[in-house]
N, C-alpha and C positions, 0 to 999 in steps of 0.2 A: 411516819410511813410516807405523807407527803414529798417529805424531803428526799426521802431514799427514789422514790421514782422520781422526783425531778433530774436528780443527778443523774439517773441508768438514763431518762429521754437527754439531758443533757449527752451523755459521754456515746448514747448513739447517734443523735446529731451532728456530731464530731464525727464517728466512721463513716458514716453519710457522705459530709462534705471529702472528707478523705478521700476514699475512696474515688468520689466524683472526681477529685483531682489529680486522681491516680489514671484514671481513667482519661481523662483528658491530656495528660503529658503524655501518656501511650499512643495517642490520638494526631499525635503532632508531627509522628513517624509515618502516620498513613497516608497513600496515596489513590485511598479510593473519596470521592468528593461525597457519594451519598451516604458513606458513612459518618463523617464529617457531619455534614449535613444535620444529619438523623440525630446525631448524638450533643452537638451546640444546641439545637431548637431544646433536645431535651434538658439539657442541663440550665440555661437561658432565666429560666424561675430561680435559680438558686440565688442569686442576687450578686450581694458586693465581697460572699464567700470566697465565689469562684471567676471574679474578675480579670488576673492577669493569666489565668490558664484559658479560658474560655477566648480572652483576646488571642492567647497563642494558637490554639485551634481555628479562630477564625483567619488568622496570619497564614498560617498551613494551607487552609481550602482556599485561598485569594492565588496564595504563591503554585499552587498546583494548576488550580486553574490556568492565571496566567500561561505556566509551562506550556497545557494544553492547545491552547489558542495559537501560541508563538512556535510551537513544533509544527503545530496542520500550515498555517499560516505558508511558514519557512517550506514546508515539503513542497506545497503547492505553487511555490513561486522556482522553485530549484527547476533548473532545466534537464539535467542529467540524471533525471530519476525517473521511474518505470511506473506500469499501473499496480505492479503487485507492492510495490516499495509503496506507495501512496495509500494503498488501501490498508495494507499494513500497520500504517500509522491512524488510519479515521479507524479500523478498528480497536487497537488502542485507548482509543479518547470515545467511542462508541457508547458507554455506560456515563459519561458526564454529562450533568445535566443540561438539557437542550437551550434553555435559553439563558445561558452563560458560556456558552462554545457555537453558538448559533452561525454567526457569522466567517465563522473560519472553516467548521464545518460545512458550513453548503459551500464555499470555496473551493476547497478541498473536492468535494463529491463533484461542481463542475469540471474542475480540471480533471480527474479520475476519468470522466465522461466526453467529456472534448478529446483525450488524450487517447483512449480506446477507440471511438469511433477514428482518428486520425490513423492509429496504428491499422487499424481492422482495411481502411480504403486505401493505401500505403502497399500492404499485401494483397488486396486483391487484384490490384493496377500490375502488381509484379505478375500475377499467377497466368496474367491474358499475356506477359510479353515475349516478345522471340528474341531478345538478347540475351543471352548464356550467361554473359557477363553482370548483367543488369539482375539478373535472376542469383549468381552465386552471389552477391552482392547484398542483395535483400534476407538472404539465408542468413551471411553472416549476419546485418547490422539486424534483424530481428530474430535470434540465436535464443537470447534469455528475456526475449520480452515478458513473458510468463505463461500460466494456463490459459489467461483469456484469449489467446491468440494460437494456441495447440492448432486445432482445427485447418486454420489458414497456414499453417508454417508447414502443416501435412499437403493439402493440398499444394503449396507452392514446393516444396521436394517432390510430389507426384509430376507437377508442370514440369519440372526439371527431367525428370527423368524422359517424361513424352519428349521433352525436346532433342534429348539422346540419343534415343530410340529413333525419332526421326530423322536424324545426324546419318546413324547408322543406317537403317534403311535407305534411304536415299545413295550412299556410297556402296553401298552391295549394287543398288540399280545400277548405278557407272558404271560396276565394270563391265558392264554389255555395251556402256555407249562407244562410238566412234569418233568423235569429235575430240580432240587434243586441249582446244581451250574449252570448250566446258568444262570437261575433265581438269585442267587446273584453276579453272574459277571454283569447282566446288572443293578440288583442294584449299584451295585459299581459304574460303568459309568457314568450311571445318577445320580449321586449326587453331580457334579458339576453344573447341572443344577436349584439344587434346588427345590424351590415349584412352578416354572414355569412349571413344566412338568407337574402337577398333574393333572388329567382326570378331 
């Protein structure tokens, strides 16, 4: 009878380890770190069983990591990249654990931060100006900045418009005035305006 239960603990310690090592080459496709994480510390006791899978999984969490670091890194140093595009990526990598993305992460969130505060006074300096041109200008190049900057890109199309409007107004006034060159100095003016101004 002794013997019979040694073999059954026998031949379940074998599905045991299996299993664990079933579990850990499924492990090696993942790309979440905390599970990783979670599942090496737990297996870690099994000893010199589960040696080259466990090395595989921990090869996995190094190489993911890495990725991690080297994507925020990279986004954050790219010039042609936006706040929603950056944040994009720090949410991404937002569930890895903090202090092994530490450093590339607050990187990342200062540039995110320099980068909106830059955009947000950018737009505002547009919304006070009276060049039409300097104003369709800012529309375009801050067109897709993203949500964070909705607000400002409303009010600088509203500034646009008042600029218009006062285009217009102003040239309805002329046609009372007498004066010939006035009347063609404000012609002049307004002709970067275009056929927007036209009554």
């Amino acid at each position: 009878e002794f013997d019979a239960m040694k073999d059954s603990l026998q031949g379940h310690l074998e599905r045991v380890v299996e299993n664990a090592k079933t579990r850990l080459l499924v492990l090696c496709a993942s790309s979440d770190p905390r599970e990783l994480m979670i599942e090496i510390s737990k297996y870690e006791s099994y000893g010199e069983e589960l040696t080259s899978e466990l090395a595989a999984a921990k090869e996995r969490l190094e190489e993911i990591i890495k990725v991690a670091n080297e994507t925020m890194m990279a986004e954050g140093e790219k010039e042609d990249t936006s706040v929603d595009q950056m944040e994009s990526v720090f949410l991404q990598y937002s569930e890895f654990p903090a202090d092994r993305v530490e450093e590339a992460r607050n990187r990342l969130s200062d540039r995110i931060q320099t980068l909106t505060s830059k955009t947000r006074d950018q737009i505002r300096t547009l919304t006070v100006s009276q060049d039409i041109k300097e104003v369709d200008a800012g529309l375009k190049q801050f067109a897709g900045a993203g949500k964070h900057f909705a607000d400002l890109i409303n009010d600088l199309t509203d500034h646009r418009q008042d600029l218009l409007n006062t285009a217009r107004d102003k040239m309805k006034d002329a046609l009372l005035w007498t004066q010939p060159k006035e009347i063609e100095e404000l012609i002049e003016q307004t002709q970067v305006y275009g056929y927007a101004v036209n009554a």
